[in-house]
N, C-alpha and C positions, 0 to 999 in steps of 0.2 A: 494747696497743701492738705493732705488727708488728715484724719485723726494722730494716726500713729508719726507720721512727719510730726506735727505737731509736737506731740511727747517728746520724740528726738532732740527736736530744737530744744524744749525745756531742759529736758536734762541736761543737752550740749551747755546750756546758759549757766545751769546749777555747778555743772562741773565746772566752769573758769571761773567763779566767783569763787568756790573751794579752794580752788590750783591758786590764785590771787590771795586768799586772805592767809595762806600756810607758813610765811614769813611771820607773821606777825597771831597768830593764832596760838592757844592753847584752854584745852589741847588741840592739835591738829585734826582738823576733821576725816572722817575715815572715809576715802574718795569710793572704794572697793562696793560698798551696794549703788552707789552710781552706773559704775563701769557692771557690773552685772545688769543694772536698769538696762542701762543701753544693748548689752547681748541681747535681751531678752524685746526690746522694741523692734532693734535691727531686724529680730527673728519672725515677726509678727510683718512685716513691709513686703506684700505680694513682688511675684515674680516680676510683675512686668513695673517693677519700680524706675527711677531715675538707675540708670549701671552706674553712670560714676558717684552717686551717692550710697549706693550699696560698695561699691570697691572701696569707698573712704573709710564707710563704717565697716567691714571686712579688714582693713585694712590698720583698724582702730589708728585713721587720719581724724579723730577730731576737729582739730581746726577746720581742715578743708571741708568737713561734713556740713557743719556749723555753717557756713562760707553759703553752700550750695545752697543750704535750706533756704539761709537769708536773701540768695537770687544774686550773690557775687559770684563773681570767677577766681574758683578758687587757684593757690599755685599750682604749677607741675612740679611734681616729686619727679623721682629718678628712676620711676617705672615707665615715667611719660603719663600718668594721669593729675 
């Protein structure tokens, strides 16, 4: 796993601890500089990346990103990836 992988997975991590504690949080943490991190990592992941980890995060598939990073098999969505 490269640097920027790395980062990805962090932030993937930071984001479901946010999306988890939003029940019971206040105020509600503000997920949106998260989701801007991750465009802006996605953006940085040369071409010859993982495709279906570029399609997840393209795809803003989270879960499944998260999934790949950590070396599970993520599900198939309804696009077939």
């Amino acid at each position: 796993m490269n640097a920027t992988e790395h980062a990805i997975l962090q932030t993937l991590t930071e984001l479901e601890e946010a999306v988890k504690s939003m029940a019971t949080a206040n105020p509600k943490p503000d997920l949106l500089p998260l989701f801007a991190r991750l465009d802006e990592l996605a953006g940085q992941l040369p071409r010859d990346s993982d495709p279906e980890l570029l399609h997840f995060l393209q795809r803003k598939s989270y879960e499944k990103a998260r999934a790949r990073l950590q070396g599970h098999q993520a599900a198939r969505g309804a696009c077939g990836r």
